[in-house]
C-alpha positions in Angstrom: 0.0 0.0 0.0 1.7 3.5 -0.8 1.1 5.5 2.2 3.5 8.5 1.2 1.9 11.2 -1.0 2.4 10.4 -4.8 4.3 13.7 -6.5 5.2 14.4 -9.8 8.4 16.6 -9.9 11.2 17.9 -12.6 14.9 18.3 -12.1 16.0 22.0 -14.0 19.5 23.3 -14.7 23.0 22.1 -14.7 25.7 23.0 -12.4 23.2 25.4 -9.7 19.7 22.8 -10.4 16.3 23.3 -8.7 13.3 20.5 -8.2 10.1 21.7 -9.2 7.2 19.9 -7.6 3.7 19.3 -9.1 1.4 18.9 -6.3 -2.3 17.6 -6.5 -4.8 19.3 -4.6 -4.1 18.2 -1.0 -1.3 16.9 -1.7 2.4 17.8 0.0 5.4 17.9 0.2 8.6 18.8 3.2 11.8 20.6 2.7 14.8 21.3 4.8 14.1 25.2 6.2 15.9 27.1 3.3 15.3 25.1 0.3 12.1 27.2 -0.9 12.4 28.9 -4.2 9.3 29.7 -5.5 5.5 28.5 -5.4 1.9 29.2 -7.0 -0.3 30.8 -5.5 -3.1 28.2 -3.7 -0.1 26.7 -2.2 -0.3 26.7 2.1 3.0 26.5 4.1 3.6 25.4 7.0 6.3 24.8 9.8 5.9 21.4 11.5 7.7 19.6 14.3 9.7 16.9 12.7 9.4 15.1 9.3 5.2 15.0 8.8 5.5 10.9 8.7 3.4 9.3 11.0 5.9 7.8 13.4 5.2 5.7 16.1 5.4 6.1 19.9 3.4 9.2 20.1 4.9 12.5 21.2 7.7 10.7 22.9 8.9 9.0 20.0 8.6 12.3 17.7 10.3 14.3 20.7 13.0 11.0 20.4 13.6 11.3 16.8 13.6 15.5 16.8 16.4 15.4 19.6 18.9 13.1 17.1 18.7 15.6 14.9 19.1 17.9 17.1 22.5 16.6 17.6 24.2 16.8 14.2 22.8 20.2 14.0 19.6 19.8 11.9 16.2 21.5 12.6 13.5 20.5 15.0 11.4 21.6 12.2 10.6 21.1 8.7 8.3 23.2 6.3 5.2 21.3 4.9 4.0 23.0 1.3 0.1 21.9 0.7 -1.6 22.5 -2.2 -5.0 23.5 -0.8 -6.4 25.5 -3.6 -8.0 23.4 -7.1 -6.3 22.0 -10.2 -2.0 21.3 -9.8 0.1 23.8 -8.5 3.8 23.9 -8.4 6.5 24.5 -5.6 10.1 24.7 -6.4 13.3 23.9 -4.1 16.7 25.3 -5.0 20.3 23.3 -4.5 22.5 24.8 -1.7 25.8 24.6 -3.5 26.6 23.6 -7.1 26.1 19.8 -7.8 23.6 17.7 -8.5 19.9 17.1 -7.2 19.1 13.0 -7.2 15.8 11.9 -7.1 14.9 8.8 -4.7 11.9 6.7 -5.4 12.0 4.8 -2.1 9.6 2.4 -3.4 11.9 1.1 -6.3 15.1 1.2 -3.6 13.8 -1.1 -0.8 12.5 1.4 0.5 14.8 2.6 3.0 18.6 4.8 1.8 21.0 6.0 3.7 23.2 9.3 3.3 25.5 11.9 4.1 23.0 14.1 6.8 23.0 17.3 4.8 22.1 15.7 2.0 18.6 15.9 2.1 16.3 18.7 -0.1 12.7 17.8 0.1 10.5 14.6 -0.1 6.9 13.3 -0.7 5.0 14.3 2.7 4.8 10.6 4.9 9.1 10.1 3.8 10.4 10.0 7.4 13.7 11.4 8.0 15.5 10.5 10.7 19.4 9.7 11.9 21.1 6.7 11.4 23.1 5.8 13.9 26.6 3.5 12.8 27.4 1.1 15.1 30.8 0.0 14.4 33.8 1.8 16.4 35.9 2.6 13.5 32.6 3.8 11.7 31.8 5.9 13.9 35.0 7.2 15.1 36.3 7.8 11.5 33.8 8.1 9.5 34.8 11.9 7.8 30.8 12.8 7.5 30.6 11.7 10.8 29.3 8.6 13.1 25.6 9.9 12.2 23.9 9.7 8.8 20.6 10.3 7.8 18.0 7.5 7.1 14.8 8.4 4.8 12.6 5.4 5.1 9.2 5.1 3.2 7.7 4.6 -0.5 7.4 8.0 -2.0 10.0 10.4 -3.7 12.9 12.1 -1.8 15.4 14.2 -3.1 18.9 14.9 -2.2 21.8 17.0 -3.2 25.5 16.6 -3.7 28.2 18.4 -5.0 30.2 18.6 -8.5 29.2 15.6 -10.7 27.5 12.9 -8.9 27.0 9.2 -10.2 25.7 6.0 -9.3 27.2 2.9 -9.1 25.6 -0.9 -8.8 27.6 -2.8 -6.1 27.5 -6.8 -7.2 26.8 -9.5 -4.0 30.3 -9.4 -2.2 31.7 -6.9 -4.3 34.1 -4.1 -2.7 34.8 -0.6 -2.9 37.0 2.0 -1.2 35.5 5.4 -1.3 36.7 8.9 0.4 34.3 9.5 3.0 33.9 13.1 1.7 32.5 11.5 -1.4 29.7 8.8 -0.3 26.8 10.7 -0.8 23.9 8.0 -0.3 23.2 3.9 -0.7 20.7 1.5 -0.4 20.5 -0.6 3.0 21.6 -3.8 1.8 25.5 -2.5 1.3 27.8 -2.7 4.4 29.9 0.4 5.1 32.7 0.5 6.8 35.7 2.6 7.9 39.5 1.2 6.8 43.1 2.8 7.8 44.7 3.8 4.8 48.0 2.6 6.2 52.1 3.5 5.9 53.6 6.6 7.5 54.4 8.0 3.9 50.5 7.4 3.2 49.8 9.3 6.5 51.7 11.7 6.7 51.8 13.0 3.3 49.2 11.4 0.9 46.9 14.3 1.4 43.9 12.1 0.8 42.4 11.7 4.3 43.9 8.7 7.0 40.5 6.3 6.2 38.8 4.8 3.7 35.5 4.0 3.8 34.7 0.8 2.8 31.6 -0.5 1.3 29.9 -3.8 0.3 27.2 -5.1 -2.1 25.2 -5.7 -3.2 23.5 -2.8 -4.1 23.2 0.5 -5.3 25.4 3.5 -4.0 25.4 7.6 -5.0 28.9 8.9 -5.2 29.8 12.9 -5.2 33.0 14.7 -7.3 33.0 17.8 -5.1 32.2 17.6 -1.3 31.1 20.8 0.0 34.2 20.3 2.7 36.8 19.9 -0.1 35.0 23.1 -1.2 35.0 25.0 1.5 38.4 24.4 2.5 40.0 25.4 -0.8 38.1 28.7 -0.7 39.2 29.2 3.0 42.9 28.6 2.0 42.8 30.7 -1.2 41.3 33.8 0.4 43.1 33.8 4.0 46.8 32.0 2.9 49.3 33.5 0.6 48.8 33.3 -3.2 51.1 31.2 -4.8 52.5 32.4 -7.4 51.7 31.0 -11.2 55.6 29.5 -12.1 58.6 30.9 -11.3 58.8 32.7 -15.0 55.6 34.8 -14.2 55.7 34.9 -10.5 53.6 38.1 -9.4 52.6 38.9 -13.2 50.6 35.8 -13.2 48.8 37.1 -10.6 47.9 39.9 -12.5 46.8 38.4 -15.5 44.1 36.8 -13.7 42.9 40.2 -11.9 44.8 39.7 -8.6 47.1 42.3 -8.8 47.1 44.7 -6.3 
């Protein structure tokens, strides 16, 4: 029985993309605070305590699941966008960063996925969205995203966003591969993940690539990032506060004028 809300939906743009959702009357669909772009007029939003799935345990278990996301620094709250008024309307949520948007039919994924927790855009309203918790001691000490991910369970359409180009990639039964953490961006709950050293002092010390792998299983399906919004922001943060280097010892400082840094 599909018990999320069935939305039709559009993925516009390249490199900065936006989602735009077609919503039957009474129908809806949740966002991450910050996501809105636009909407049509008949369209009612609304700030809600959690995720808008019906979860169980009452208040307690809503208050449960609102205080682990509390912990990696999401939002108690999410914003419900109901189409109340007749015929289809249309809402629209915006990327953060450039990269891609992916859309998630839970249904055709088993439905449950995991990934990266600020991955998540928007979903059908009755998605939950809640933390996932890794277990294993190297997971969750080493993990680079963190011991915390983000679970969407349900059978409706969810959408996330990564950075740069993202792909995806069918893990076979058995089959293994090593990932940057940075880069793991979402996969389906029948591959194992796991954390391994990279090993060597040379490796270490001066690989520049991180001190862990992470690790991951088949079979199934897994979403994989070119650009993590940390590799991002730490380039950015070196360029603007460290000293330029220059552009080859032949052009030294006129390099830097060529490309409108000279000062």
């Amino acid at each position: 029985m599909i018990n999320n809300h069935e939305i039709d939906y559009r993925i516009i743009g390249e490199e900065m993309q936006y989602v735009r959702i077609e919503l039957d009357p009474q129908e809806t669909v949740v966002a991450e605070p910050g996501a809105f772009m636009m909407m049509d007029d008949g369209i009612q939003m609304e700030t809600i305590f959690g995720d808008g799935s019906q979860q169980t345990g009452g208040i307690f278990g809503k208050l449960m699941s609102a205080g682990k996301r509390l912990l990696v620094g999401e939002s108690l709250f999410m914003t419900a966008f109901t189409n109340m008024g007749y015929g289809k309307k249309r809402v629209s949520f915006a990327s953060p960063y450039p990269g891609k948007i992916i859309a998630l039919d839970l249904l055709q994924l088993g439905g449950k996925i995991i990934c990266q927790k600020d991955a998540f855009l928007c979903a059908a309203k009755g998605v939950s969205v809640s933390i996932e918790f890794q277990r294993r001691l190297g997971t969750g000490l080493f993990g680079g995203e963190g011991f915390i991910m983000e679970k969407l369970e349900g059978d409706g359409m969810a959408f996330v966003h990564a950075g740069g180009h993202v792909f995806e990639k069918e893990l076979q039964p058995g089959e293994l591969l090593k990932i940057d953490t940075g880069c793991l961006v979402a996969f389906t709950q029948g591959v194992s993940y796991d954390i391994q050293f990279v090993g060597g002092i040379k490796n270490t010390l001066f690989g520049g690539e991180g001190v862990f792998f992470a690790t991951l299983r088949g079979p199934g399906k897994i979403w994989i990032q070119t650009l993590p919004i940390s590799r991002l922001a730490s380039r950015i943060l070196s360029f603007g506060t460290g000293a330029r280097r220059e552009e080859g010892s032949i052009l030294g400082g006129l390099g830097n004028l060529l490309d409108g840094d000279g000062r």
